[in-house]
N, C-alpha and C positions, 0 to 999 in steps of 0.2 A: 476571437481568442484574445485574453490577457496577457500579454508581454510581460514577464517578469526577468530581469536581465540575470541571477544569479541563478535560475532554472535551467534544465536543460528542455529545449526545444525541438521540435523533431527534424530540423533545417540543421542543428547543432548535432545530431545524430549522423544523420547522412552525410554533413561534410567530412566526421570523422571516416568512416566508414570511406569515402570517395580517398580519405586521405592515406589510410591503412592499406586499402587493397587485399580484403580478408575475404575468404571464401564465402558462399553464401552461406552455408552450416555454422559456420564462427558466427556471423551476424546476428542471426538467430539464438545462436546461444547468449549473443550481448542483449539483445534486445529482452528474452526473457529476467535476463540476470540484472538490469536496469529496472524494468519493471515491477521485479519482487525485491531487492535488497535493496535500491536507489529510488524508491517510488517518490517519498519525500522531498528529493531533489529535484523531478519533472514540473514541468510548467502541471497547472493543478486541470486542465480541460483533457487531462491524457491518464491522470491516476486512477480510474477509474475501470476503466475498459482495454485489456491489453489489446484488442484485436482492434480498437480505433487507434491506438499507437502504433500498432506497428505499420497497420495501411499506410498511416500517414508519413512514418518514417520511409517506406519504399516508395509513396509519393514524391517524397521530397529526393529519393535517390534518382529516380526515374528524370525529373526537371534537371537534375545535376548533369546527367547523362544524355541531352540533348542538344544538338546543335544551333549555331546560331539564329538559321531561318526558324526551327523549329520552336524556339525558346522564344523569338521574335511574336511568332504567331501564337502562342501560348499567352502572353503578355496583352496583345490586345485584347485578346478574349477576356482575360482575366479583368481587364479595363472596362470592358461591355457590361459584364455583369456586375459591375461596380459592389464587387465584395473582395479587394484589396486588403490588405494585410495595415493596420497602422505604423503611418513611418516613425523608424527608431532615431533616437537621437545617434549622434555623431559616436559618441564614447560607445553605443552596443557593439559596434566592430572588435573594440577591444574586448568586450564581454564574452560576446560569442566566440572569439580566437582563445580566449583561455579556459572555454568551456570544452573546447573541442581537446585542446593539451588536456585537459583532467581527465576526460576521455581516453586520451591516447596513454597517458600514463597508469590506468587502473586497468588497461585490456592487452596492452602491446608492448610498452617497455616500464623500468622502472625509473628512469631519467629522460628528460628534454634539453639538450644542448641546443642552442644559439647564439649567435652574432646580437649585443644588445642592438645596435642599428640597425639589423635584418629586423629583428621582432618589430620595435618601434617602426621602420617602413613596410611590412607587412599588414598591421595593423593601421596604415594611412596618415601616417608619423614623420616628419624630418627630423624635428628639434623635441627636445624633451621640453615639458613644462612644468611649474610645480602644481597645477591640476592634473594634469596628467600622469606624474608618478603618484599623488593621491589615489586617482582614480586605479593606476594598474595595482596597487598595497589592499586598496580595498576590494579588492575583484581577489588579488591573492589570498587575502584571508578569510573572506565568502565563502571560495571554493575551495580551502584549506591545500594550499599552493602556496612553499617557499622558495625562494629565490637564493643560489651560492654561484659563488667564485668558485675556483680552481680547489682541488682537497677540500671540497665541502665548509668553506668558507663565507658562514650568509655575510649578506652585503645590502648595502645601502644605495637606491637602485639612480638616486637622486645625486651619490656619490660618485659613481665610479664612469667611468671614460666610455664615451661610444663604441670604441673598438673591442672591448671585452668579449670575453665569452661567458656566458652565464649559463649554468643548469638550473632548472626549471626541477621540483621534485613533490612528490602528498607529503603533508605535513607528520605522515604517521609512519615513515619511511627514514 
């Protein structure tokens, strides 16, 4: 499978999904409504065939959903059969976290509140860099995601103080 970081992936489905806590009829209805109106946004090995994406999206819920030993044991196998997944660079973390917000912002709310240092340590972050707000600007405008202060206030993400609160919102909102 080709990694493309500004796609969504079926690993970026299910975490939403893990993350929402939607019934299983809702998912289903995301899953078909991703499929047909968001098709162009999927990694391209999934546009094709809804019934291999969605298997794969309840795969990857299923691995979510398992415990340590089990997830343990699943790993080595995965290792035996040496068709492992290609490792992602460090900044996918950040990719995949705001794939999952675009997610959560088009299915479940119309705003994302956070703590800027919660997000940046979420995402595997202590200190900001000036690659690193590059990289979070060019992930925000990928995935048509802007960034406000307080009363809807865009901000300069390179500017403003760790303790902030930032909403996170689609660009078309």
């Amino acid at each position: 499978m080709r990694y493309t970081k500004y796609k969504w992936t079926p690993s970026d489905i299910a975490s939403y999904f893990q993350l929402a806590n939607l019934p299983h009829q809702r998912e289903n209805d995301i899953l078909c409504n991703l499929f047909q109106d968001h098709n162009d946004e999927l990694i391209a090995d999934y546009r094709n065939d809804f019934l291999k994406f969605r298997t794969k999206v309840r795969q990857c819920i299923s691995y979510c959903e398992l415990n340590d030993s089990e997830f343990m044991e699943i790993q080595k196998l995965m290792q035996e059969m040496t068709s492992q997944r290609p490792e992602k660079e460090d900044s996918d973390c950040l990719y995949s976290y705001f794939k999952v917000i675009k997610l959560f912002l088009l299915y479940s709310a119309s705003s994302y509140r956070i703590k800027f240092r919660t997000l940046l340590k979420q995402c595997g972050y202590q200190r900001r860099s000036q690659i690193l707000i590059e990289n979070m600007n060019r992930a925000f405008s990928a995935l048509g995601l802007q960034v406000f202060l307080k009363n809807r206030v865009p901000c300069n993400l390179s500017e403003i103080k760790l303790d902030r609160w930032i909403t996170i919102r689609l660009k078309n909102q």
